[in-house]
N, C-alpha and C positions, 0 to 999 in steps of 0.2 A: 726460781729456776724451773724450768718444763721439762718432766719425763716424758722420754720420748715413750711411745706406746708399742710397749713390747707385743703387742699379739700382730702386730703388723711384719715383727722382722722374725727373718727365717729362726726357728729354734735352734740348729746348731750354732748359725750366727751369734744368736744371742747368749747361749750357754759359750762362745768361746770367748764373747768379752766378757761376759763377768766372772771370769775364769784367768782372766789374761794378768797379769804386774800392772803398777801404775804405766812405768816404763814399756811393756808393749801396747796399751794403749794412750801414750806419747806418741809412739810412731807409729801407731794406726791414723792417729789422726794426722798425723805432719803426711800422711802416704796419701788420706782424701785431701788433704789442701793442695795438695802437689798436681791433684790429678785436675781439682777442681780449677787450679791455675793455667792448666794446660789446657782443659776444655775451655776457657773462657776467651784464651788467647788467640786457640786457631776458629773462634766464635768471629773474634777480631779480625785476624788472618784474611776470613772470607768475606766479611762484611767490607772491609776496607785492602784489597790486597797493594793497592802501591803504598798505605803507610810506612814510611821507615819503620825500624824495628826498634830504634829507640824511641820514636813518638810512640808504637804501641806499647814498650813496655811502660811509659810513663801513663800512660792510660788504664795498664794491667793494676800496678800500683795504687793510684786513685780507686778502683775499684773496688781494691782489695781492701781498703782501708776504712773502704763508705760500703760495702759491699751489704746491696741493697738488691739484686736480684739473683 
C-alpha cells in the first residue's frame, strides 16, 4: 500500500486526519467520492451535452468501477 506523502499536505489538514475516528474518516472519504462523482459527470455534462442522463450516468458508472483517470 502507498503513503501518501505527508510533507505535501497542508499540516492542519494532515493533523486533522490523523486526529479524526475511523468513522469520520469513512465520511471524509464517501464526501471526496461524491465530489469526485460530480466533477466527473458535469466533465461529461459538457463534453457531451445532449446525452440523456441515463446514458451518462451509465457511463459515470463504468468509470467509477474502471476508474482509470
Amino acid at each position: 500500500m502507498n503513503r501518501v506523502d505527508t510533507e505535501t499536505i497542508e499540516p492542519r489538514m494532515r493533523d486533522l486526519y490523523r486526529n479524526a475516528t475511523p468513522t469520520q474518516k469513512l465520511m471524509i472519504v464517501a464526501r471526496l467520492n461524491s465530489t469526485l462523482i460530480d466533477l466527473k459527470d458535469a466533465k461529461l455534462q459538457a463534453q457531451f451535452p445532449a446525452m440523456p442522463e441515463k446514458e451518462r450516468r451509465v457511463l459515470l458508472r463504468r468509470w467509477w468501477f474502471g476508474a482509470r483517470d
